[in-house]
MIPA-87875 format. One record per residue (C-alpha): x, y, z; residue in three letters. Coordinates in pm, whole numbers, plus 32768, in hexadecimal, padded with zeros to 4 digits. Last residue first. Layout:
<recs>
> X,Y,Z,Ala
...
</recs>
This chain:
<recs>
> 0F36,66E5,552F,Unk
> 0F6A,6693,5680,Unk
> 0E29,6555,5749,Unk
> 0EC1,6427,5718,Unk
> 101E,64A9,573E,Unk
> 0FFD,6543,5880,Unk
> 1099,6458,593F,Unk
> 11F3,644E,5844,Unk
> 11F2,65D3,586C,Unk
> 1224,65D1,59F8,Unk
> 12E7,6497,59DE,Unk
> 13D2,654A,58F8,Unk
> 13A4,66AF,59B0,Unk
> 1443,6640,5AEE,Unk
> 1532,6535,5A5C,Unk
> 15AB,665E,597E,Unk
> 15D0,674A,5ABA,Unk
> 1673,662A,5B97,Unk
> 177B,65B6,5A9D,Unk
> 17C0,66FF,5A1B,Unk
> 181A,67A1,5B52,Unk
> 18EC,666A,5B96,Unk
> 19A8,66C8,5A63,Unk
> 19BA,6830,5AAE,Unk
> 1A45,681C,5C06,Unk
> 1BA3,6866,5B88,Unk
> 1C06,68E8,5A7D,Unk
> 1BC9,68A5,58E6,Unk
> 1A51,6816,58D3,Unk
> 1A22,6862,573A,Unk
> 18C5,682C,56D3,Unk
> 18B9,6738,55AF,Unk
> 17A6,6638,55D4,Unk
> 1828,65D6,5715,Unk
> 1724,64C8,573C,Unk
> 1824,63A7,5767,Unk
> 18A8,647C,5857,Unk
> 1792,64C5,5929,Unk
> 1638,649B,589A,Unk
> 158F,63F7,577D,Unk
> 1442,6405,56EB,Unk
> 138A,62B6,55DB,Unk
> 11FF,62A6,55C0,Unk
> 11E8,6323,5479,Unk
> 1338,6350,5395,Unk
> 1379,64F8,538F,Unk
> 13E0,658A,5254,Unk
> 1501,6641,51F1,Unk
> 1528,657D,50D5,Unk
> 1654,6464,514C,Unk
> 155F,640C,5282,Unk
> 1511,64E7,53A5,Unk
> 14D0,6475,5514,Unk
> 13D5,6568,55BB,Unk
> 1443,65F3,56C9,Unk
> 1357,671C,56E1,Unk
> 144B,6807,5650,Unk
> 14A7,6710,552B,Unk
> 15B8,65EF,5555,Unk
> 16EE,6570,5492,Unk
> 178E,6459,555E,Unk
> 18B6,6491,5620,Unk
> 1A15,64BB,55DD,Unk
> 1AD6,6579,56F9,Unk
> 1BC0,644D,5773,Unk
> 1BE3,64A0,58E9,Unk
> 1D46,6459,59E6,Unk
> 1DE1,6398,58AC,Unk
> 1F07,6319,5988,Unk
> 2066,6315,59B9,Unk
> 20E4,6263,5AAD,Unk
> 21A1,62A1,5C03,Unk
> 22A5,61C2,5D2A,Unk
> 22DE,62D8,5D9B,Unk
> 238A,63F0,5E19,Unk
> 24EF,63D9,5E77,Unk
> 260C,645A,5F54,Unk
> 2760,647D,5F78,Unk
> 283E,64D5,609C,Unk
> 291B,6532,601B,Unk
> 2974,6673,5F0D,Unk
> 2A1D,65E7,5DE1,Unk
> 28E9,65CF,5CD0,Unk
> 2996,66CB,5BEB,Unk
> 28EA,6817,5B9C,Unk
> 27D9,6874,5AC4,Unk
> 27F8,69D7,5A0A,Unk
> 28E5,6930,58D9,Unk
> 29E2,6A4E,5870,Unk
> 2AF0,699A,590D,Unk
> 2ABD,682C,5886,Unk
> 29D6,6736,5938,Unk
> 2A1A,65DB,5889,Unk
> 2B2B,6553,5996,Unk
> 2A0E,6593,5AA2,Unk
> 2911,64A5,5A00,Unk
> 2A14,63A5,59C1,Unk
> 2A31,6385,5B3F,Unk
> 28C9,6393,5B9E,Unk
> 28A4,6273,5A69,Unk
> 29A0,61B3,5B24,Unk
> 2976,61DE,5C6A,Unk
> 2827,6168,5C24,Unk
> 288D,6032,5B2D,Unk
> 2987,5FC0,5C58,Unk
> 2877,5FC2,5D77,Unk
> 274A,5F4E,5CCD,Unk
> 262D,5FB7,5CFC,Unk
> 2570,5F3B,5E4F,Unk
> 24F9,60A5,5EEB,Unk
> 25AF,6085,606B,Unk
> 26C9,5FDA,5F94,Unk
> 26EF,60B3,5E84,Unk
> 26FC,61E5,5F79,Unk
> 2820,610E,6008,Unk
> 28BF,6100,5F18,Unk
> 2899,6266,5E97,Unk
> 290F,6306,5FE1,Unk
> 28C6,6388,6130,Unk
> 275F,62E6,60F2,Unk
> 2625,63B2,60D2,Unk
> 24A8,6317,604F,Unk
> 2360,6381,5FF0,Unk
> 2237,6288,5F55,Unk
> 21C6,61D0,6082,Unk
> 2246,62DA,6157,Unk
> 2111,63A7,60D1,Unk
> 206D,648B,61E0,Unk
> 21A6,64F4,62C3,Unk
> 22B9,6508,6188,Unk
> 21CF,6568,6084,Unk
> 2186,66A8,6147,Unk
> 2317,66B9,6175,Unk
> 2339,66CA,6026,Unk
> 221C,6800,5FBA,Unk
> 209A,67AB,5F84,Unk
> 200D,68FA,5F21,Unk
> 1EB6,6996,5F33,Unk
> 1E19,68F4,6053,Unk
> 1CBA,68B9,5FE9,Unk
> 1D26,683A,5E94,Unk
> 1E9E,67D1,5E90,Unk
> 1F6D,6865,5D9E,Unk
> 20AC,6753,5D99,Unk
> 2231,678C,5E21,Unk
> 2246,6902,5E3F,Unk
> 2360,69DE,5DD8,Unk
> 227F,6B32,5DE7,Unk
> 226C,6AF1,5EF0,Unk
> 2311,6A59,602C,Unk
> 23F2,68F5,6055,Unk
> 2428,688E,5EFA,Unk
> 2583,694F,5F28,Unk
> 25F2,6858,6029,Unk
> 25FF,6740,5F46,Unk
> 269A,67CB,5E65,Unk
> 27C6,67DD,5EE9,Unk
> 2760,66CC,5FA9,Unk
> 277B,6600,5E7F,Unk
> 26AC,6557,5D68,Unk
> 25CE,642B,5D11,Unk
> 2497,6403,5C86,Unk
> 23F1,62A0,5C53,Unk
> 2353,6237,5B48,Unk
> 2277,60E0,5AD9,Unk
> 21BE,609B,598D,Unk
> 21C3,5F19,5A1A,Unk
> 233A,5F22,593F,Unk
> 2342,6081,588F,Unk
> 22A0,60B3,5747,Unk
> 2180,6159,5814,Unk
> 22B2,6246,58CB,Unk
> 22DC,62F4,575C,Unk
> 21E4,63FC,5723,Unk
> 21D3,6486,5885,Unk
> 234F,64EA,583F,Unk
> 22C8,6615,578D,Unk
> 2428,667A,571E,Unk
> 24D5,66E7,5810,Unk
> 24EB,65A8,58D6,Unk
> 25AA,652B,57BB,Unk
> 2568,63D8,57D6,Unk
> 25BA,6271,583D,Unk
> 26B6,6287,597C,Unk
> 26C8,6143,59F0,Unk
> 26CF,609E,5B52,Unk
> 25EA,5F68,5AFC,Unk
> 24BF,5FCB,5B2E,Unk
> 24B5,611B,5A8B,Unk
> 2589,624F,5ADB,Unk
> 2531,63C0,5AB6,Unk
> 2615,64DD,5AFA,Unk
> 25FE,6611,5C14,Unk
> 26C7,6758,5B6D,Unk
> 260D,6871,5BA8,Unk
> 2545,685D,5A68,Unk
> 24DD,66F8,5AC8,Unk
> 244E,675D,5C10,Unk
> 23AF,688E,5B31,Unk
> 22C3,6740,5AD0,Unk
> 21DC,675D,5BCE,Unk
> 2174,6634,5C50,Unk
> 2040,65C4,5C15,Unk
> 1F42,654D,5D64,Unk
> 1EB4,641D,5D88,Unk
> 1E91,63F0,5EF0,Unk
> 1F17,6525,5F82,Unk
> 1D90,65A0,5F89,Unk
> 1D51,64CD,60B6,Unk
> 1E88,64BB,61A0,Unk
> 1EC9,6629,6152,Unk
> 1D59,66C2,61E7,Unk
> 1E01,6616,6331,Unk
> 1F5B,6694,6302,Unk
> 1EF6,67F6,62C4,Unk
> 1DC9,67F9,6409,Unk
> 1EE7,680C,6527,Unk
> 1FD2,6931,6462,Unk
> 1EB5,69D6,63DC,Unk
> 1E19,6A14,6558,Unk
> 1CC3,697D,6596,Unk
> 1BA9,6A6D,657E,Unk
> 1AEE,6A79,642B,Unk
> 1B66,68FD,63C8,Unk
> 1AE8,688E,6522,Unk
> 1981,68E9,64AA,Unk
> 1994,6853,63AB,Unk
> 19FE,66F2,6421,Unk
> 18E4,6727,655D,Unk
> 17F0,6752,640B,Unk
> 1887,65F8,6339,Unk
> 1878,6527,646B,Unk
> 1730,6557,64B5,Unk
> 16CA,65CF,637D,Unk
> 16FC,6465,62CA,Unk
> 17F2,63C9,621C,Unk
> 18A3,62F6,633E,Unk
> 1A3A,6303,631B,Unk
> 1AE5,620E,624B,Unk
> 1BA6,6312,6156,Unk
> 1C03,63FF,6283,Unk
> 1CB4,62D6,632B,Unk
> 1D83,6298,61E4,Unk
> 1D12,613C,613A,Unk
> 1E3C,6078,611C,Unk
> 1F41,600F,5FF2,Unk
> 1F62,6193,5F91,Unk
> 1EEC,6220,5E68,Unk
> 1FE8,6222,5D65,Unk
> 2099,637A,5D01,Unk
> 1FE7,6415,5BB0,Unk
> 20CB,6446,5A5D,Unk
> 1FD0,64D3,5978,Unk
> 1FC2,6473,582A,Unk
> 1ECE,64E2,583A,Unk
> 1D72,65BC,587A,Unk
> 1CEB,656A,5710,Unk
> 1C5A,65B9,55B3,Unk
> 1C79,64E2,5483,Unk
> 1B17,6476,54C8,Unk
> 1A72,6630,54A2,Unk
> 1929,6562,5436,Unk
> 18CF,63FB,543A,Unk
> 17BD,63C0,5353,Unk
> 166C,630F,535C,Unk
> 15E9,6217,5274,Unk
> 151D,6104,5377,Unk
> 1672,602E,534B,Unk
> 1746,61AC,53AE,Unk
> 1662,619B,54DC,Unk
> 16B8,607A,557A,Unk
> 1825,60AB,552B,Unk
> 1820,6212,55D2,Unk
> 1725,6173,571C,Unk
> 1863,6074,5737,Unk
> 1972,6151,5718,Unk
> 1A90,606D,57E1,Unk
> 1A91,612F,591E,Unk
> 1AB7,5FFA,59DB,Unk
> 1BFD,6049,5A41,Unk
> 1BFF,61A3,5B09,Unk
> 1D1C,6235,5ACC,Unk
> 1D2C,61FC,598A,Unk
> 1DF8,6137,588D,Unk
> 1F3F,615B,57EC,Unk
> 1FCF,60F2,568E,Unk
> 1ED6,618D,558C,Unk
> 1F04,62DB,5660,Unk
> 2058,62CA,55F9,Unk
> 2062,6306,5473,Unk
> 1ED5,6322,53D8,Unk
> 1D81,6362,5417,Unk
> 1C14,6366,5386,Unk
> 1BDE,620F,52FF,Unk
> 1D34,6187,53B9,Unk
> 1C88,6191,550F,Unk
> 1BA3,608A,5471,Unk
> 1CB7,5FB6,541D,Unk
> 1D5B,600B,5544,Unk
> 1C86,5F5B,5640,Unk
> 1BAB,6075,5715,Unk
> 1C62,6107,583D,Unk
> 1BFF,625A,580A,Unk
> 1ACE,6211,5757,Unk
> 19EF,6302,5835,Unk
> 18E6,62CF,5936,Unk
> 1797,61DB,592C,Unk
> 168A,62D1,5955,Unk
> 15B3,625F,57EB,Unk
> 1423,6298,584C,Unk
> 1333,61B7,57A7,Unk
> 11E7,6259,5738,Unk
> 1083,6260,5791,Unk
> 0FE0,613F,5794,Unk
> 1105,6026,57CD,Unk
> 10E8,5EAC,5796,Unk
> 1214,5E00,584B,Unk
> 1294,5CC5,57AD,Unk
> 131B,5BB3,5871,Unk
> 148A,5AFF,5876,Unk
> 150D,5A1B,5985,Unk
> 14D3,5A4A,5AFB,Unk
> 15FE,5ACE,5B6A,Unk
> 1609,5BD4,5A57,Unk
> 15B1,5BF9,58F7,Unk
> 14EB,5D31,586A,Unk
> 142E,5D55,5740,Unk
> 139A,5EC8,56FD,Unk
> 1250,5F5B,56B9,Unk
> 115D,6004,55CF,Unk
> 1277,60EB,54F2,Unk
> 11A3,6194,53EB,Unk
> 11F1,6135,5277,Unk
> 10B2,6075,524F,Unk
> 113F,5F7E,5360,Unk
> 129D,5FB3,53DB,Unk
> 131D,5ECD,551C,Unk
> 1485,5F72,55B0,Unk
> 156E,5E5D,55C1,Unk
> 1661,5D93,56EA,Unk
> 160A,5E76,5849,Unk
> 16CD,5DDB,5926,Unk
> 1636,5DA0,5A8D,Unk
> 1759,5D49,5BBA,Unk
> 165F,5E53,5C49,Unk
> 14A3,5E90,5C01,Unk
> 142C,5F74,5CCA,Unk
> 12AC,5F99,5C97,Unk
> 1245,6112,5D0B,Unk
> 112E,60F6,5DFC,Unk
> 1146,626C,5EA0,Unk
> 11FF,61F8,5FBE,Unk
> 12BC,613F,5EEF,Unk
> 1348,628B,5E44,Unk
> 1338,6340,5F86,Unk
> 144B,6246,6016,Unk
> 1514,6227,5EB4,Unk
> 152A,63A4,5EB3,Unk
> 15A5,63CC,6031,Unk
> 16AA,62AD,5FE3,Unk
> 171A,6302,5EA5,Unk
> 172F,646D,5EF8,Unk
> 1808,6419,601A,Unk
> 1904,6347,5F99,Unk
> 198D,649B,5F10,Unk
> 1A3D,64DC,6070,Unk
> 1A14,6579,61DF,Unk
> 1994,662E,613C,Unk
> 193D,66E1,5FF9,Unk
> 1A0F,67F9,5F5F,Unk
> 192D,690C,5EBF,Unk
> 1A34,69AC,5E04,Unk
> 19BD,6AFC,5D7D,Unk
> 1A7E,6C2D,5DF3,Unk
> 1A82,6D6C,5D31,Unk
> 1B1C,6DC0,5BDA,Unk
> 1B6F,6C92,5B7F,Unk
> 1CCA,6C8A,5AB6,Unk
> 1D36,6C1A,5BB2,Unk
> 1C84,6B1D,5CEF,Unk
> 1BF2,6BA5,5E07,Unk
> 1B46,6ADB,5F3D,Unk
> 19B0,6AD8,5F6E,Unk
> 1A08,6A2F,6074,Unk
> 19A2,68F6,6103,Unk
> 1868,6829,609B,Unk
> 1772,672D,615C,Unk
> 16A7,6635,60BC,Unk
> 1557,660B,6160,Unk
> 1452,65D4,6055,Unk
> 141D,673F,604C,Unk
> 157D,678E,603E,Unk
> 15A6,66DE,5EEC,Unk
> 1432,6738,5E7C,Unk
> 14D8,68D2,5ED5,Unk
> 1603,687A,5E03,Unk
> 1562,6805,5CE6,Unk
> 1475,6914,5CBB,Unk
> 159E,69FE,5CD5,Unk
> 166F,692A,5BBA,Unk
> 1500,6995,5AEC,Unk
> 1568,6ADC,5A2F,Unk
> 16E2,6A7E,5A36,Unk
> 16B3,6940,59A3,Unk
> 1587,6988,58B2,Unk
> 166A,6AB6,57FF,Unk
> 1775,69B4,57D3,Unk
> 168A,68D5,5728,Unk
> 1628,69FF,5621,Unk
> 17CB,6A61,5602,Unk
> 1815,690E,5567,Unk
> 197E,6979,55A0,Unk
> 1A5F,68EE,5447,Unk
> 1ABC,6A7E,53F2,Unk
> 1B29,6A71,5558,Unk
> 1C49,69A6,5532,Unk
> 1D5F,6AA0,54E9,Unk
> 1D59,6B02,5669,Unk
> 1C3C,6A3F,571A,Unk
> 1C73,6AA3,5888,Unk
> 1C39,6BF2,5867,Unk
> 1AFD,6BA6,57A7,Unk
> 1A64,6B26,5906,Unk
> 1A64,6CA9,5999,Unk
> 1957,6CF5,588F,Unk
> 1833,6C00,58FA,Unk
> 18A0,6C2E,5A6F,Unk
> 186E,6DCC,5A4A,Unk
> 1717,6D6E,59CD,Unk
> 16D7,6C77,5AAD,Unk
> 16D5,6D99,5BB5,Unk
> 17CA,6E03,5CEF,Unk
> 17B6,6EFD,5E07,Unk
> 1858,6E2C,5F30,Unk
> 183A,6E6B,6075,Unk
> 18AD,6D39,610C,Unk
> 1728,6CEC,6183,Unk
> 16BE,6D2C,5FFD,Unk
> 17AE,6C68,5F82,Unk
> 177B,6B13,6059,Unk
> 161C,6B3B,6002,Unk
> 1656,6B3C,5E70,Unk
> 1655,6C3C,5D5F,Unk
> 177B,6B9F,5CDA,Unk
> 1800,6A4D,5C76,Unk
> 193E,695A,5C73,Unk
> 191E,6820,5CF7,Unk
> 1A31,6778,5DCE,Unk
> 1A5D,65F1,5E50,Unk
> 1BB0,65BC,5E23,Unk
> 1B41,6473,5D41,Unk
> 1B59,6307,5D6D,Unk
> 19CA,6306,5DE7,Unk
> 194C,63F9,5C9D,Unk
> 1A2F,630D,5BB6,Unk
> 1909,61DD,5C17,Unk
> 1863,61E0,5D4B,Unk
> 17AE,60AA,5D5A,Unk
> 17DD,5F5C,5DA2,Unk
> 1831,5E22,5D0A,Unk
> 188F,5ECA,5BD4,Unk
> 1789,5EB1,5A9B,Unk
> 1681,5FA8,5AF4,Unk
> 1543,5F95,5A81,Unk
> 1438,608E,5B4D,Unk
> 12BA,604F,5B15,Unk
> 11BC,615A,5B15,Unk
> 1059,616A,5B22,Unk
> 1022,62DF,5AD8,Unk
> 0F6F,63F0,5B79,Unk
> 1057,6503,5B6A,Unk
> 10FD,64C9,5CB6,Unk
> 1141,635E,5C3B,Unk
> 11F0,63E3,5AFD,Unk
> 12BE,64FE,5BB8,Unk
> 1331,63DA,5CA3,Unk
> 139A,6315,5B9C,Unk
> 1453,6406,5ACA,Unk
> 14FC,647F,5C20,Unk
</recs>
């Protein structure tokens, strides 16, 4: 979106990206942006205003929103209906709005068929308008002259070159989720420093850049994890491989509004199943966590997120009975949230995930069909159920057949910490002041703003990309 704002604006532009292809977080994710004021609103009927939007988000923030930078915020909501209509302008194609608490009305633009889609309608109109795409590109140092950044060095397949810029250079590259954990360690502490992210190469690139041209990483202690996520299955689902455009993306739609819940559930499931958290009242009602090798390692009580990176290849699996079982079958016992459904219950997992839910008339062979071993399973099942005293609410594991969910990690969904940035996106050094000819967008521009719920991260990503390339074009010529 930085890129494409640029080029609109009247800029040469030239996109470095370091993966072979791009996409970034914004292709793993659900695919949902949160806004108001939009098309998809107004034809549902809906009286809503950024206003409304700005104040709704501090539900989300709790004791945290004394650390809001409430000035970016104000730019999301105002311009997340800008985004949307460029979105739909360049084809993409939105479901919903749908509701999500403490909202006050429904916001979740949900894209389909799936998030691939704005990378490939963005990346199209991008090169359409001459942006240079540069993948399997690493951007290696940020070039200051006179204390203005003038360029950057990049290496790729072709060896090393310098690239002269006029206006400014433009930091998109994500979060440091899965950054090394020495540089985790500058900002956070205990488990995080032991996982990584969800998506990999979000190793805070644009934040190191910047911290060498004197920036500073603001709200870095800050984080969506430990969370324990399933794994995404070994295959692409159908509805993750299917064309991007509006001809498959409109006839999708439109069978949304008239197909029968019971027919469309376990297609929407396939897609938004695929890393999904489970919710931890599994634990409450009884279900225990294993690792590898059959053992019980925590109290699953007691934030047992915290504890499954020490595990061997930071793998879980949950396991409890049909007792149980058969309660996670209708709310408000539900398995995950699941955006666009609502809830994900057992036998949802059962018909969209096999690869990660299993049932066996008893704990051996449930060990089989999910390779732990048979003894140490029995075992920790059976030492579980001598511990539970009388006035303990969970009840013994005794009730075949058994079942399991899994295998699961725990992962840093987001790390908040982003560089410190003014309104126009301006990268800030340890005064307050901006450092010429360096913005930042996305994560790594974060520059405070809280995105607690759904939607909001995305939102972020395509408003700040928006007005970074829109502010980065126009440098020769603002005050």
């Amino acid at each position: 979106m930085a890129a494409l704002s640029a080029a609109r604006s009247g800029a040469s532009v030239t996109l470095v990206e370091k993966n072979a292809r791009l996409g970034g977080t914004t292709a793993l994710s659900v695919g949902t942006i949160c806004a108001t004021s939009t098309r998809l609103q107004r034809a549902a009927g809906i009286d809503d205003c950024p206003d409304s939007h700005f104040a709704d988000m501090e539900k989300f923030m709790g004791p945290l929103v004394e650390r809001d930078n409430p000035g970016l915020r104000r730019l999301l909501v105002d311009t997340v209906p800008e985004a949307i209509q460029v979105l739909e302008e360049l084809g993409i194609t939105f479901m919903g709005p749908l509701p999500e608490p403490p909202h006050s009305k429904p916001r979740l633009h949900a894209v389909l068929p799936h998030s691939r889609s704005f990378v490939r309608h963005l990346e199209t109109e991008c090169r359409r308008l001459g942006v240079e795409i540069l993948t399997a590109h690493r951007v290696t140092r940020l070039i200051q002259e006179d204390d203005a950044v003038r360029g950057i060095e990049i290496d790729g397949d072709t060896g090393a070159k310098r690239v002269d810029v006029q206006f400014g250079v433009i930091l998109a590259s994500g979060d440091f989720s899965a950054s090394e954990p020495e540089y985790k360690r500058k900002f956070m502490s205990g488990p995080l420093l032991s996982i990584g992210g969800i998506n990999p190469t979000s190793t805070g690139d644009g934040q190191k850049l910047a911290e060498t041209a004197g920036a500073e990483v603001v709200n870095g202690d800050l984080a969506w994890g430990p969370e324990i996520r399933f794994l995404a299955p070994p295959k692409p689902s159908i509805v993750s491989q299917m064309p991007t455009g509006r001809l498959a993306a409109r006839p999708l739609l439109a069978a949304m509004k008239v197909l029968p819940q019971w027919l469309l559930r376990p297609i929407l499931l396939r897609f938004v199943t695929t890393f999904l958290a489970p919710s931890l009242r599994l634990f409450e009602e009884g279900a225990i966590l294993v690792n590898r090798h059959g053992e019980r390692f925590c109290d699953e009580l007691n934030r047992p997120q915290d504890h499954i990176g020490e595990q061997p290849d930071q793998l879980a699996w949950i396991v409890f009975d049909d007792q149980i079982a058969r309660r996670f079958a209708a709310w408000p016992y539900f398995v995950s949230t699941a955006p666009g459904v609502g809830y994900a219950y057992l036998d949802d997992y059962a018909r969209s995930r096999p690869d990660i839910y299993a049932t066996a008339p008893d704990i051996a062979g449930l060990a089989a069909k999910i390779g732990l071993p048979a003894d140490a399973l029995s075992r920790s099942v059976a030492d579980r159920n001598a511990e539970i005293s009388t006035s303990d609410p969970s009840r013994p594991l005794t009730t075949g057949p058994f079942h399991a969910l899994g295998p699961a990690k725990s992962w840093i969904v987001f790390s908040e910490g982003g560089v410190r940035i003014d309104e126009k996106f301006r990268v800030l050094d340890k005064t307050r002041q901006p450092i010429p000819g360096l913005y930042a967008a996305g994560s790594a521009g974060q520059g405070g703003v809280l995105l607690e719920g759904h939607g909001h991260h995305l939102a972020w990503a395509f408003v700040s990309g928006l007005l970074a390339g829109r502010n980065a074009a126009g440098a020769a010529t603002s005050p």
